[in-house]
C-alpha positions as semicolon CSV with decimal commas, in nm:
position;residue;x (nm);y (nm);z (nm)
1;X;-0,956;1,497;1,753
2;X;-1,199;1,262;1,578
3;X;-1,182;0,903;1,532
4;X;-1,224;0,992;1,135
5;X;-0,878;1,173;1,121
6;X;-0,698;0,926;1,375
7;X;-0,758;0,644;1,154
8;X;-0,706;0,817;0,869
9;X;-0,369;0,882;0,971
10;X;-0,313;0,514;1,069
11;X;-0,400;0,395;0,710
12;X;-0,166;0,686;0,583
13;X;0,112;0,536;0,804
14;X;0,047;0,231;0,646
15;X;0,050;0,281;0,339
16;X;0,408;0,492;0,359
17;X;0,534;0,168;0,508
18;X;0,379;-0,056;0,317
19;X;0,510;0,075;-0,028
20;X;0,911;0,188;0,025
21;X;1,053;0,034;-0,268
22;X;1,416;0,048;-0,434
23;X;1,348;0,186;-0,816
24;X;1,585;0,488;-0,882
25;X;1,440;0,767;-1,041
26;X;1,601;1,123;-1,072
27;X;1,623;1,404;-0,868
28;X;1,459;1,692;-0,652
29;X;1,108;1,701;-0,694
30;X;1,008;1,779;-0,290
31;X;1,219;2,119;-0,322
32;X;0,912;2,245;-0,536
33;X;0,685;2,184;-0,231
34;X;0,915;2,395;0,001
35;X;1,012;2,040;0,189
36;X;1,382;2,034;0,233
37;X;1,594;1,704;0,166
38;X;1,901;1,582;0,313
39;X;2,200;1,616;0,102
40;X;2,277;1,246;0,118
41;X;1,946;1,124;0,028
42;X;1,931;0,984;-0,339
43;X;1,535;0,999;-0,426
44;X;1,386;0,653;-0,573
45;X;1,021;0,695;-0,661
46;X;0,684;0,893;-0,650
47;X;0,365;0,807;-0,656
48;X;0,026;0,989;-0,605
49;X;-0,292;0,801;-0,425
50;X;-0,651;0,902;-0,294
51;X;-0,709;0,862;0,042
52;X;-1,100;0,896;0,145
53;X;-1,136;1,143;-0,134
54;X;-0,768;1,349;-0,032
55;X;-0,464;1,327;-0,292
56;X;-0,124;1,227;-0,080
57;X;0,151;1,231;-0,272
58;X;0,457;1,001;-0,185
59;X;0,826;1,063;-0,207
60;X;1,056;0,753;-0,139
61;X;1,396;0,812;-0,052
62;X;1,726;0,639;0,092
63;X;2,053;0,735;0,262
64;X;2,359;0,654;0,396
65;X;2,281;0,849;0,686
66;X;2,093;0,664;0,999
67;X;1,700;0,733;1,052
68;X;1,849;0,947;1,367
69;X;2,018;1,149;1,187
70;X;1,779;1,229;0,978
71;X;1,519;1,296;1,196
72;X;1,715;1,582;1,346
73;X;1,708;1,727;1,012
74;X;1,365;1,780;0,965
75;X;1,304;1,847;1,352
76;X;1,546;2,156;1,303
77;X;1,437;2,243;0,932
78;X;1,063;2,176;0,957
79;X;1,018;2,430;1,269
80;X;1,178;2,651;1,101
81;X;0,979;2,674;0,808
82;X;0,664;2,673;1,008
83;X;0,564;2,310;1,068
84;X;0,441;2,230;1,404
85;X;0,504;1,806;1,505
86;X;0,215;1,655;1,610
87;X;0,131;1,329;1,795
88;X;-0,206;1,302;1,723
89;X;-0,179;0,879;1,775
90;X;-0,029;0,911;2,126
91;X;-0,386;0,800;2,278
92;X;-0,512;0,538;2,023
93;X;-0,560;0,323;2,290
94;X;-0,837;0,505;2,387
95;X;-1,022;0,483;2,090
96;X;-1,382;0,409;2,061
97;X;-1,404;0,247;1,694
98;X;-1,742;0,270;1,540
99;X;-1,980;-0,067;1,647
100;X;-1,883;-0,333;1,405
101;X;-1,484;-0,201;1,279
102;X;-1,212;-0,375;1,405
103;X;-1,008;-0,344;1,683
104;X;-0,693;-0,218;1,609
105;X;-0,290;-0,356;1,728
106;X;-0,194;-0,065;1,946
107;X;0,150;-0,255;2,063
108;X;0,244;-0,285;1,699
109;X;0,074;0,128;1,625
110;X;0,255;0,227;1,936
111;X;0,609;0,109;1,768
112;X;0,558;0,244;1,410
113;X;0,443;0,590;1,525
114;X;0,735;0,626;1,743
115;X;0,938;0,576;1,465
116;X;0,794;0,777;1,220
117;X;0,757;1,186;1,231
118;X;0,370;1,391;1,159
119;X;0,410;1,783;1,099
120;X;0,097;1,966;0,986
121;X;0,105;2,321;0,900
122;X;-0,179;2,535;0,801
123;X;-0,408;2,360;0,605
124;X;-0,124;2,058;0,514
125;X;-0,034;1,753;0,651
126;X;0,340;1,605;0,635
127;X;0,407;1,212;0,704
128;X;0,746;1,103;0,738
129;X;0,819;0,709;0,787
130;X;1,082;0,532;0,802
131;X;1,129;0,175;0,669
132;X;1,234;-0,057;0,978
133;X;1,613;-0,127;0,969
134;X;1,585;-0,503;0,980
135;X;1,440;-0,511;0,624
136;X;1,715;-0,305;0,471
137;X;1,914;-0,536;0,208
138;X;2,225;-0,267;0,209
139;X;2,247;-0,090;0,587
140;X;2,047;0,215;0,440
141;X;1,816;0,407;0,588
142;X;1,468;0,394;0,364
143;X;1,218;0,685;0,440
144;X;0,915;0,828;0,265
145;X;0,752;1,182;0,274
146;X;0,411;1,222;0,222
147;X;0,221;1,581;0,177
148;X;-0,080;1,672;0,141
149;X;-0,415;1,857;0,225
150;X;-0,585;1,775;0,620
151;X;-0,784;1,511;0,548
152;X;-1,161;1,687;0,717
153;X;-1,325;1,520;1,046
154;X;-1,670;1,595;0,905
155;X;-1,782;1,233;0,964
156;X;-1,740;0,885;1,186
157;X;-1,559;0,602;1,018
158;X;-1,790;0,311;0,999
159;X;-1,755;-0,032;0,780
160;X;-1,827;0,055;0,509
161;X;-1,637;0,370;0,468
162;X;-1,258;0,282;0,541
163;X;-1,080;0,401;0,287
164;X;-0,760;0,249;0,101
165;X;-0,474;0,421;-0,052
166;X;-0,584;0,381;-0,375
167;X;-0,284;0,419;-0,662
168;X;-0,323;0,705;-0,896
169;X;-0,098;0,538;-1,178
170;X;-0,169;0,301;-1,446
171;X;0,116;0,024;-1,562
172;X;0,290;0,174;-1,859
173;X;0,314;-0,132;-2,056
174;X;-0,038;-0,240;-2,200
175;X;0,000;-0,600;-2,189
176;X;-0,240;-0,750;-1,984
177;X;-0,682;-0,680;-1,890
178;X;-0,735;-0,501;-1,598
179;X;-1,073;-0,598;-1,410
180;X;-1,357;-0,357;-1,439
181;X;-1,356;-0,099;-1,163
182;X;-1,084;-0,280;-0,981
183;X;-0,828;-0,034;-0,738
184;X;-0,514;-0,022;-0,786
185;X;-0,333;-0,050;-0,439
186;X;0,059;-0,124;-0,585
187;X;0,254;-0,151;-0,898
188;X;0,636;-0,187;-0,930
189;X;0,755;-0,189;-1,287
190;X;1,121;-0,235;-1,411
191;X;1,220;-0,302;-1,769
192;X;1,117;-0,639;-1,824
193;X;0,847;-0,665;-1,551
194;X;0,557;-0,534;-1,402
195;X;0,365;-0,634;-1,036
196;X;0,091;-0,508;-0,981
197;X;-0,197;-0,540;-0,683
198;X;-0,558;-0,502;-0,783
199;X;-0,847;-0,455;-0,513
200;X;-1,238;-0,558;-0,612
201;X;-1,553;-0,607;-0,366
202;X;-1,648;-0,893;-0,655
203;X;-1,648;-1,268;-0,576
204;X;-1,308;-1,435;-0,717
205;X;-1,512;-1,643;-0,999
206;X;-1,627;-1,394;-1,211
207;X;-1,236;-1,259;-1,192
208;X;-1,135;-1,596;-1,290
209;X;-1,389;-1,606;-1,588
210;X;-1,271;-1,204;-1,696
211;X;-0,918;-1,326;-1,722
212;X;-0,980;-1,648;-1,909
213;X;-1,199;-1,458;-2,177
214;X;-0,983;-1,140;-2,205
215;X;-0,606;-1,260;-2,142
216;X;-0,646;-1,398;-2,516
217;X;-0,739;-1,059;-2,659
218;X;-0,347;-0,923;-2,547
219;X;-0,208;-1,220;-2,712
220;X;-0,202;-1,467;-2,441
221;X;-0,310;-1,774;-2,395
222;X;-0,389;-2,070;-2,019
223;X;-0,094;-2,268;-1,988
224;X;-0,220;-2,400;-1,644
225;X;-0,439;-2,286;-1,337
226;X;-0,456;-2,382;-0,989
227;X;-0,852;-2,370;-0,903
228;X;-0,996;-2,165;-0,627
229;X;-0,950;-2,315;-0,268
230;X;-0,935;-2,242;0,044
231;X;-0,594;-2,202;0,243
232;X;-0,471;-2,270;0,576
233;X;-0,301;-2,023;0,776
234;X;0,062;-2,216;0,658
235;X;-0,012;-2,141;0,307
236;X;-0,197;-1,821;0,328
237;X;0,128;-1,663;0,479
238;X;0,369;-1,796;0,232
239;X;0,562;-1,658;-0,040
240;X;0,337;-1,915;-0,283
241;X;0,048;-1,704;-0,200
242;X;0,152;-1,316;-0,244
243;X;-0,201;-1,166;-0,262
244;X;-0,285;-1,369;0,069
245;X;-0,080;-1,133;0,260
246;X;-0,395;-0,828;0,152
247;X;-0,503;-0,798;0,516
248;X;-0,431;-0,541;0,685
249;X;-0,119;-0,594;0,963
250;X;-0,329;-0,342;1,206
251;X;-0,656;-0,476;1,215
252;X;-0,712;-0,771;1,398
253;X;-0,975;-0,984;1,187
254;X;-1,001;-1,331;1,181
255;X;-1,084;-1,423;0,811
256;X;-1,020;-1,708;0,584
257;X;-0,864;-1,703;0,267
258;X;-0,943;-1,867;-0,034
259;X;-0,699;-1,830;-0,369
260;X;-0,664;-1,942;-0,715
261;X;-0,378;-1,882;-0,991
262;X;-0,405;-1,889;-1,363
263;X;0,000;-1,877;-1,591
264;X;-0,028;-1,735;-1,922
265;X;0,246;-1,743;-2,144
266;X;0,229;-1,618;-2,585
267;X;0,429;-1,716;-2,867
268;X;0,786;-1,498;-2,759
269;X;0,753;-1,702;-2,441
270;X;0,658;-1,400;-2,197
271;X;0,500;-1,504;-1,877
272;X;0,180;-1,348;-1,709
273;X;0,049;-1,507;-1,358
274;X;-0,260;-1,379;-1,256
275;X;-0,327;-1,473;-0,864
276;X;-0,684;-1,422;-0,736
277;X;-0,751;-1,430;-0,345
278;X;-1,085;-1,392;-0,149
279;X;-1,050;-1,243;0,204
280;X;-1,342;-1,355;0,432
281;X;-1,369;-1,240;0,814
282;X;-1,512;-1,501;1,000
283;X;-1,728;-1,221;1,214
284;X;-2,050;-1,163;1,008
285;X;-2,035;-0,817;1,155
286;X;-1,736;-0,712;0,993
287;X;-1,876;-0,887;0,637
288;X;-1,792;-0,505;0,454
289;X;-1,463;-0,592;0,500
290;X;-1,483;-0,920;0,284
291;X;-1,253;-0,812;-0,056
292;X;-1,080;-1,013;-0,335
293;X;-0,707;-0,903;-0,425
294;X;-0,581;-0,957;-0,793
295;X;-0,189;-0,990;-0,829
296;X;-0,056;-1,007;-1,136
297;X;0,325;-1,048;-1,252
298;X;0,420;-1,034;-1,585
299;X;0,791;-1,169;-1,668
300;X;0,928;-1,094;-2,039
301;X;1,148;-1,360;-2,129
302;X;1,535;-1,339;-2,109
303;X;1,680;-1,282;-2,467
């Protein structure tokens, strides 16, 4: 198995883990993809995002029934239908990343794949994860299925080619700029409010400088800003600094972080924070990886 696939698989993983959310939406869309669904399990979201050029789409569930439980059900359901389990991660120890990518946490890979299923079947892949039970707010077990096409082996990995699970989804509510050519990586939207996580290769001023000439065009205008500086580890992994977090928890890269916040608020008294942060690795070698995460929350106010 190449090194391509393997890692693609791990950024997969992640990004099933990464984004089970609680936002109830209505019911069976999986049975149209011939992927059976526990009885118990009330559906919450879907989302669709590219992944080095493949579309994945993502199913979020949760149940009253334990992760056990409903691993047995697919086990028994999935071979029936034709799906073979794989365990193509089993040896990622033994992986020889390209010269210059990171090395990767196998102790904390070696937990999340053992908790999590991988079926393929023809030419289809099927990811199912399961959110860990310590960060369950109700006792419920939070999983996610994601389908779709074998992602080919054609080529190595290397720096500059990682790919992220990029969002197919725009918010619904037009109410704020969106940077040029920025990636949308998360968005969680409920009546009132929107979050949403924007990815750009461009340094954090002229993100700054886009918001403080365009915010004004959606009826906004600076209330206050917090300039661009650079954080220490304390800060960086603190709920004051969400967008700080952007790194991901299976590469090991020692970076610095630097981050800046602009409020907006407009004459109904709406809120919009836009929070910029610069990731840096500190090893020149792994410079491709440098990125700059845009967060925004907008907050209508209570009437």
């Amino acid at each position: 198995m190449f090194v391509r696939y393997k890692v693609l698989i791990v950024i997969i993983l992640m990004a099933c883990s990464v984004f089970i959310k609680a936002q109830t939406v209505d019911a069976a869309w999986w049975e149209t993809k011939n992927i059976p669904v526990p009885a118990a399990a009330d559906k919450e979201k879907e989302e669709t995002r590219i992944i080095a050029g493949s579309q994945m789409d993502f199913t979020y569930y949760t149940s009253a029934q334990d992760a056990a439980e409903i691993k047995k059900f697919y086990r028994a359901k999935l071979a029936n239908l034709g799906w073979q389990e794989r365990n193509f991660l089993k040896d990622l120890s033994q992986i020889q990343l390209p010269e210059g990518m990171p090395t990767m946490d196998t102790a904390y890979l070696d937990k999340m794949t053992k908790s999590n299923l991988l079926f393929e079947k023809d030419n289809e892949t099927l990811i199912i994860t399961f959110l860990p039970e310590e960060y369950s707010r109700d006792g419920k077990t939070r999983f996610n299925l994601c389908q779709g096409r074998k992602i080919e082996a054609k080529t190595e990995l290397s720096p500059d080619t990682v790919p992220l699970p990029v969002l197919v989804a725009k918010p619904k509510k037009d109410v704020f700029a969106v940077y040029p050519e920025a990636s949308l990586l998360s968005l969680n939207e409920e009546a009132r409010s929107l979050r949403a996580t924007y990815l750009t290769k461009d340094e954090p001023e002229p993100v700054i400088s886009f918001y403080k000439a365009k915010m004004p065009d959606y009826g906004w205008y600076l209330k206050s800003e917090k300039p661009l500086q650079k954080m220490d580890a304390n800060y960086a992994a603190s709920a004051d600094c969400p967008s700080c977090k952007a790194n991901p928890a299976l590469l090991n890269i020692p970076m610095e972080t630097w981050f800046a916040e602009i409020d907006f608020t407009n004459e109904q008294g709406d809120k919009c924070n836009i929070a910029v942060a610069e990731i840096i690795p500190l090893d020149k070698k792994l410079s491709s990886f440098k990125m700059t995460t845009i967060a925004v929350f907008y907050q209508e106010k209570p009437k």
